[in-house]
C-alpha positions in Angstrom: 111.4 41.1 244.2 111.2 44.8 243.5 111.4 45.5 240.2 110.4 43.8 236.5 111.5 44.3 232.6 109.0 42.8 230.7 109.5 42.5 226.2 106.5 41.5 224.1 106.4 39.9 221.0 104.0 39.8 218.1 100.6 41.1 217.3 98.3 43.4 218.9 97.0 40.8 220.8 100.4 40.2 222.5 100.6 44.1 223.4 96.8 43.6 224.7 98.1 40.5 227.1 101.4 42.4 227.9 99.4 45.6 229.3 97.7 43.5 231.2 100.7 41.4 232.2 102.0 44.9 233.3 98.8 45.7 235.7 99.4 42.3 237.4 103.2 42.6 238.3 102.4 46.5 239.5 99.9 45.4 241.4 101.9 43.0 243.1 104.5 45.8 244.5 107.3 45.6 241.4 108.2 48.4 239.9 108.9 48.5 235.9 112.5 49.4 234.6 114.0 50.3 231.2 116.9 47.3 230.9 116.6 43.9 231.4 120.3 44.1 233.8 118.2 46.4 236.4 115.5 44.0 236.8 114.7 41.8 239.6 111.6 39.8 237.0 112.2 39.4 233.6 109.0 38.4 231.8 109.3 37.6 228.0 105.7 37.7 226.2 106.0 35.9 223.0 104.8 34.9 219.8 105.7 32.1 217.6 103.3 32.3 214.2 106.7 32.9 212.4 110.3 31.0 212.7 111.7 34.8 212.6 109.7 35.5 216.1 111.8 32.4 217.9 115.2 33.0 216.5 114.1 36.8 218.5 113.5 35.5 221.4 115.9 33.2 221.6 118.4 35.9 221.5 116.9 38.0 224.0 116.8 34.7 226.2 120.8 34.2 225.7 121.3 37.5 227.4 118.6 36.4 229.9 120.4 33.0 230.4 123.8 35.5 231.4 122.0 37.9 233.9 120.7 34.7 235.8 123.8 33.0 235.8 125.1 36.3 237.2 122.4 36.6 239.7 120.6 33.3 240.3 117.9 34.7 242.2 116.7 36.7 239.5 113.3 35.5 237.9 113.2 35.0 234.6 109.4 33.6 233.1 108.0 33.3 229.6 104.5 33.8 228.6 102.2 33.7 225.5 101.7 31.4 222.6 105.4 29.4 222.8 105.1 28.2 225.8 101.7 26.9 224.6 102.7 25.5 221.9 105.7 23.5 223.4 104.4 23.3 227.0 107.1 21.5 229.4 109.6 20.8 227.0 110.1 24.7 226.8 112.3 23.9 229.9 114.6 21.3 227.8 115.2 24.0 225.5 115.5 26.7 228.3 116.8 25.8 231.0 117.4 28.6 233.2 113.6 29.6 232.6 111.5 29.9 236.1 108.1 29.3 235.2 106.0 29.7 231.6 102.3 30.9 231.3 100.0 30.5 227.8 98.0 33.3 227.0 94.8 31.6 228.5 96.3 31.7 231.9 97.5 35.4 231.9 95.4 35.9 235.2 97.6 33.1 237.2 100.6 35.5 236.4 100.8 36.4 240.3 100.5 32.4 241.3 103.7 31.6 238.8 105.7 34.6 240.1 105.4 33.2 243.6 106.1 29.5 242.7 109.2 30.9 240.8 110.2 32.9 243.5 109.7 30.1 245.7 111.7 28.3 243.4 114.5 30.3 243.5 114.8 30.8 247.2 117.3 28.2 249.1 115.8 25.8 250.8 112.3 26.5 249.2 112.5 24.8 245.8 110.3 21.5 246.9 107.2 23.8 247.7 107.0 25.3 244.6 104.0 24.5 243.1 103.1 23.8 239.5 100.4 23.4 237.0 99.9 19.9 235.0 103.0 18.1 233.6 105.2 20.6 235.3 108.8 19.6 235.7 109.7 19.2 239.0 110.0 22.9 241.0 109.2 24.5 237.6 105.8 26.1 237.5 104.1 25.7 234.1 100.3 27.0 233.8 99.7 26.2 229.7 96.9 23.7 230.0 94.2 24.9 232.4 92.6 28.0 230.6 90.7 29.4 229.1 90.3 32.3 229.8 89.7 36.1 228.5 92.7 38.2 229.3 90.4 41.3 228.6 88.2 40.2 231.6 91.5 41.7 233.8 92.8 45.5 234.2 95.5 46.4 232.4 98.0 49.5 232.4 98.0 51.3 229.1 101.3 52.6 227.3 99.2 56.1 226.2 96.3 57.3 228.3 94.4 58.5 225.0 94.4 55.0 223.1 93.3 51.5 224.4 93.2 47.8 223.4 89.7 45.9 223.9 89.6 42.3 223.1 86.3 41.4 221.9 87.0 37.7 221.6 90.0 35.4 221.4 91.0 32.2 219.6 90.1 31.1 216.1 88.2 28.4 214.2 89.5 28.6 211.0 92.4 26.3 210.3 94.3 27.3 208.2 96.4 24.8 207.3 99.8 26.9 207.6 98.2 28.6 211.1 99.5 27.6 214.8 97.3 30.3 216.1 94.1 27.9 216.4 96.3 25.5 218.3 97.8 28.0 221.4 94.9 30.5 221.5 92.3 27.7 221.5 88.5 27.9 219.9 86.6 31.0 218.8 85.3 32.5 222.1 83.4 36.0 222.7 83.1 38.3 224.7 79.7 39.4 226.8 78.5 43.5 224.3 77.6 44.4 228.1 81.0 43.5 229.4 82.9 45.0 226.3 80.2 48.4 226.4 81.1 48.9 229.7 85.3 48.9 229.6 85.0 51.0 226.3 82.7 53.7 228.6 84.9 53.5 231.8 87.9 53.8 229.8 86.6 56.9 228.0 85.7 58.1 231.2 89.5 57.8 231.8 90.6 59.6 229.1 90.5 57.6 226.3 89.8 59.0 222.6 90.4 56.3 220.4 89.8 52.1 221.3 90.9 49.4 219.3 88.9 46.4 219.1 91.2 43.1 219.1 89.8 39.6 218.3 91.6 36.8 215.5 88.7 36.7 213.5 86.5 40.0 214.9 83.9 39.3 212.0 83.4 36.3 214.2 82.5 37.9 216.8 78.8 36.6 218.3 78.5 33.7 217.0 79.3 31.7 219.6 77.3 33.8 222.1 73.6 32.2 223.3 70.6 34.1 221.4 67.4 34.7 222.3 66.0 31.4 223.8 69.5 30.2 224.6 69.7 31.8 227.9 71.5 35.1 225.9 68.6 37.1 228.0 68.1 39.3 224.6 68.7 40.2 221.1 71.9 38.4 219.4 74.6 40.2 218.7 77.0 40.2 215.5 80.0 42.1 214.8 78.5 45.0 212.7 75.9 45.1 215.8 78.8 45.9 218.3 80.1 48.4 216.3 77.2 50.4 216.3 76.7 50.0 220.0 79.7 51.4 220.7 79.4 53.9 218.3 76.8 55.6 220.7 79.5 55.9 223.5 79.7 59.4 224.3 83.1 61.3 224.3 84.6 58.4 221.6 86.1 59.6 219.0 87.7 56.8 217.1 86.7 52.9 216.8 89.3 50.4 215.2 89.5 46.7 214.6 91.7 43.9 213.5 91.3 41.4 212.6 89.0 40.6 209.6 88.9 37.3 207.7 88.1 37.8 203.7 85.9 35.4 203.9 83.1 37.0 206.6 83.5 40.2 205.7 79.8 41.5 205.4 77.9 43.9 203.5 76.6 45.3 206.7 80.7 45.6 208.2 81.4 47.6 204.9 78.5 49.9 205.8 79.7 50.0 209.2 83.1 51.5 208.2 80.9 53.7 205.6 78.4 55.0 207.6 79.8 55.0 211.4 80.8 58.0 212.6 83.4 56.9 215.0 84.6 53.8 212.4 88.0 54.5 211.4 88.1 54.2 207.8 90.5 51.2 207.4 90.0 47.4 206.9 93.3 45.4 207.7 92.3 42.5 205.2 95.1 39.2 204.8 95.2 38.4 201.2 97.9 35.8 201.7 98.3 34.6 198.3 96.6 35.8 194.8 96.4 32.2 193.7 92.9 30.3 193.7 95.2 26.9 193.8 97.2 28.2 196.8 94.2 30.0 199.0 92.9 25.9 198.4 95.8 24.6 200.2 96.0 27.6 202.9 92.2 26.4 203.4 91.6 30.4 203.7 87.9 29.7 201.9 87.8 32.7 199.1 89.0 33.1 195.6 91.2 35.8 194.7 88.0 37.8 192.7 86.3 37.5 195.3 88.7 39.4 197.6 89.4 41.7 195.3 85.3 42.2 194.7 85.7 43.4 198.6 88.0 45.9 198.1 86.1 47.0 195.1 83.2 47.5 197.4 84.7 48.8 200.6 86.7 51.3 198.3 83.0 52.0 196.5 81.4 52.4 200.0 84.3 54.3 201.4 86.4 56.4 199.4 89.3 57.1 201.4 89.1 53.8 203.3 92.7 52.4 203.5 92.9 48.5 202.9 96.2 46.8 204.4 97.1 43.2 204.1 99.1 40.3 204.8 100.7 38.2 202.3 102.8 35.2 202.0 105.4 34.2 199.9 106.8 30.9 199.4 103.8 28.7 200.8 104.3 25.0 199.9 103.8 23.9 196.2 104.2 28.0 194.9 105.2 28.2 191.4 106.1 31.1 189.3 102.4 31.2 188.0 100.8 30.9 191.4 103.6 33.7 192.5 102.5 35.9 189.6 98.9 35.4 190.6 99.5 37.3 193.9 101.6 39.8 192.0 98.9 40.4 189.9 96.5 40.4 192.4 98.2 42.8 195.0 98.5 45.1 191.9 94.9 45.3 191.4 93.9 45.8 195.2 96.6 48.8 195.3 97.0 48.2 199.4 97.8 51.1 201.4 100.1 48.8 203.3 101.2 45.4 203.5 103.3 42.9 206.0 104.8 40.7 204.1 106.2 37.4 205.1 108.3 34.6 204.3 106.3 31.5 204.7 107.4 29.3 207.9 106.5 25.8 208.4 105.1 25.3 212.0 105.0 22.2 213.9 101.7 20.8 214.4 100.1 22.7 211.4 98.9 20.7 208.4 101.1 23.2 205.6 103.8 21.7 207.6 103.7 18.4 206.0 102.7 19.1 202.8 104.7 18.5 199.6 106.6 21.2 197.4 108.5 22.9 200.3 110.3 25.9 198.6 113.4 26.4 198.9 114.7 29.3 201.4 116.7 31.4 198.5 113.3 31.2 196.5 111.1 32.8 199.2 113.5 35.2 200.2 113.6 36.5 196.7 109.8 36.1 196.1 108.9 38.2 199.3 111.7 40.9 198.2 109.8 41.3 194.8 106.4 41.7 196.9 108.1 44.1 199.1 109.1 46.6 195.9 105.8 46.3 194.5 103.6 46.9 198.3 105.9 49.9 198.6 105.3 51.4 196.0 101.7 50.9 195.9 102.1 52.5 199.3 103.6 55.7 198.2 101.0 56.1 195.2 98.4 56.0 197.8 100.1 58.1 200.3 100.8 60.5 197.5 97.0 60.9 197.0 96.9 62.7 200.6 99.2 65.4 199.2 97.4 69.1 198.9 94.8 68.1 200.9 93.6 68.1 204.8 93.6 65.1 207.3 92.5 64.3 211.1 95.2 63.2 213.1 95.1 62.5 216.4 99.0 63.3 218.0 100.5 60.0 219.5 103.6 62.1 221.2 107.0 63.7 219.3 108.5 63.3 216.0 112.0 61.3 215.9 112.1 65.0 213.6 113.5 67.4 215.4 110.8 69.8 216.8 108.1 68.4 215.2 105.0 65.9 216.5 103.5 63.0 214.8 100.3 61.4 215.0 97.8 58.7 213.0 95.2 59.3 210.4 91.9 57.8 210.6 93.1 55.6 207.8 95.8 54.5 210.2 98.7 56.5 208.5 101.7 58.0 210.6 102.1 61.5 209.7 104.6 64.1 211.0 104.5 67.6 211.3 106.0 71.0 212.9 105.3 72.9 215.6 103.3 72.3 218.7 100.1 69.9 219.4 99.6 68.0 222.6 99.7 64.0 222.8 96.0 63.1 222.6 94.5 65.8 220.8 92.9 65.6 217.0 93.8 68.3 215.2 94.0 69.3 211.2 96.9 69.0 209.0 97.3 70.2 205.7 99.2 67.1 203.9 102.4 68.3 201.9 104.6 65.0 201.7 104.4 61.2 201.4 106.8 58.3 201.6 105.7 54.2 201.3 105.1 54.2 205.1 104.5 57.9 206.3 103.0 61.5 205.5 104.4 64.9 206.3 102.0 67.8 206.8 102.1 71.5 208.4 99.4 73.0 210.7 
């Protein structure tokens, strides 16, 4: 095995695991390549909150399924939260997969290589080990973790910006969720473990660190405090953002992401008062109807989301507020559809992802009553997607005439020009010459629903 092609799936959290995923096959000898046909390892990292994420990767995995029949020494594995869910009866589904690995187990990524090498070797296939309820020669590590994928190296796609995970798994439930179920409970990180990566990794280079967790306002709670064997002070959310804060040499400190429903006054003056706090909250909305959030079991009213954004928007001006929002979740009428509409008007997001709803298997929206039909969603999440765009482009429009930090991510798909990000977390492009990973200012002179322009 000399070389690997490795696709990720899904959220941030995915691109956090895949970096490290990277690390772990470099570190092993292979070297990464640009198609899957010149690859030795194909590793698929995937996600499956949404139907539309499986009917990806099952595509991907057809053309997979031709390059091993073609070569059938070539490894092919799949890691991340399918796998979890489905555990060995992935294989009945796939069978030309090697080996599969959930998201807790990301560190036994060498260990499943070599069993699925082993595998694939003649003459080998009987010592190939595997993890519980593996069938037979087919390594399958899903059931063993946990553990903390941001406890390993990882090799970064820019040298200026950087994942952290700060904790992992959730404890909410929501009833239309699967994320509970494949990334386990609420778990956090050690402030001492997560201050030190942020410090070396600015030592490396780095300007700007994202903070990854499903819940980050959960963050702490779950840690020991003092005269639990925590050895000193406990620690919240807010807390670590102002510990980090102090790191010398960063310039920029993002998270995602927040639940409505622990969003704190002291987080809102963290992102107000911070100087390294990027001003923007990405804060899931899902529906604007009090009936529907009941059923979601998201645990907030729609006034009392939109009392956040009043006071995050009160707090901090030019903070940008994006969202998540559902449409078609079982037993949605016209009236709870117009709720959200209504509601999504009043927040005026910066930015939204909006999604068709998608029953998953083992979650309790699943089996509810009143599934809407698919022509019905479709059209309700194409009437959300007119109205977030064009909030989007009032609120990029309010950029126009005046000056913005942007630190330069690489070149424009413009000819000639750069692009970069906003502290708000908005992609702007712009002429002439600024190297990757420096701030710089830029006079703002266009908007669109999902970009700026802007001239030095």
């Amino acid at each position: 095995m000399r070389t690997y092609y490795l696709r990720s799936f899904g959220c941030q959290m995915n691109e956090h695991d895949a970096e490290r995923l990277r690390h772990l096959l470099e570190a092993g000898g292979l070297a990464p390549v640009g198609e899957p046909e010149a690859a030795d390892v194909l590793v698929y990292n995937t996600c499956t909150v949404r139907e539309s994420a499986d009917a990806r990767l099952a595509g991907h995995l057809s053309g997979a399924a031709r390059l091993k029949r073609e070569r059938p020494g070539r490894v092919v594995l799949v890691t991340g939260c399918l796998p979890q869910a489905e555990g060995v009866a992935f294989f009945a589904r796939f069978p030309f997969v090697d080996g599969i690995l959930g998201p807790q187990n990301v560190h036994r990524l060498p260990e499943l290589l070599e069993a699925a090498v082993a595998r694939t070797t003649p003459g080998d296939a009987a010592r190939a080990p595997g993890g519980a309820g593996a069938a037979p020669g087919r390594p399958a590590f899903v059931e063993d973790g946990p553990h903390m994928s941001g406890e390993l190296p990882g090799r970064r796609a820019r040298p200026f910006q950087a994942w952290v995970q700060v904790m992992s798994g959730c404890t909410n439930f929501c009833s239309y969720c699967i994320v509970p179920y494949v990334r386990g409970p609420e778990r956090s990180r050690r402030p001492e473990a997560i201050e030190a990566e942020v410090r070396d990794l600015v030592a490396d280079g780095v300007r700007e660190v994202t903070l990854l967790g499903q819940n980050v306002n959960a963050y702490g709670r779950d840690l020991p405090g003092p005269g639990e064997g925590g050895g000193g002070e406990a620690i919240d959310f807010p807390a670590l953002l102002a510990s980090l804060d102090g790191v010398d040499g960063l310039d920029r400190l993002r998270f995602v992401t927040s639940h409505p429903r622990d969003l704190s006054e002291r987080l809102i003056a963290a992102v107000a008062e911070l100087p390294s706090v990027c001003e923007h909250v990405h804060l899931p909305l899902q529906s604007g109807s009090d009936r529907i959030l009941g059923a979601m079991r998201r645990g907030y009213t729609a006034e009392g989301f939109l009392d956040l954004v009043r006071r995050l928007r009160a707090a901090a001006p030019d903070v940008s507020v994006t969202t998540d929002l559902i449409a078609g979740f079982p037993g949605e009428t016209e009236d709870d559809f117009a709720a959200t509409l209504a509601a999504v008007e009043e927040a005026a997001f910066d930015g939204a992802f909006t999604f068709v709803y998608s029953p998953r298997r083992g979650t309790a929206a699943a089996e509810l009553p009143g599934q809407v039909p698919e022509d019905v969603r479709r059209h309700r999440v194409a009437r959300l997607v007119d109205l977030t765009q064009g909030l989007a482009l009032a609120a990029h429009r309010r950029w126009v005439g005046r000056r913005a930090e942007v630190l330069v991510e690489g070149p424009s798909r413009h000819a000639g020009g750069v692009r970069g990000r906003t502290r708000q977390h908005v992609t702007v492009n712009f002429g002439g010459a600024a190297a990757a990973g420096t701030i710089v200012e830029v006079e703002i002179t266009g908007a669109t629903s999902t970009t700026l322009a802007g001239r030095r």
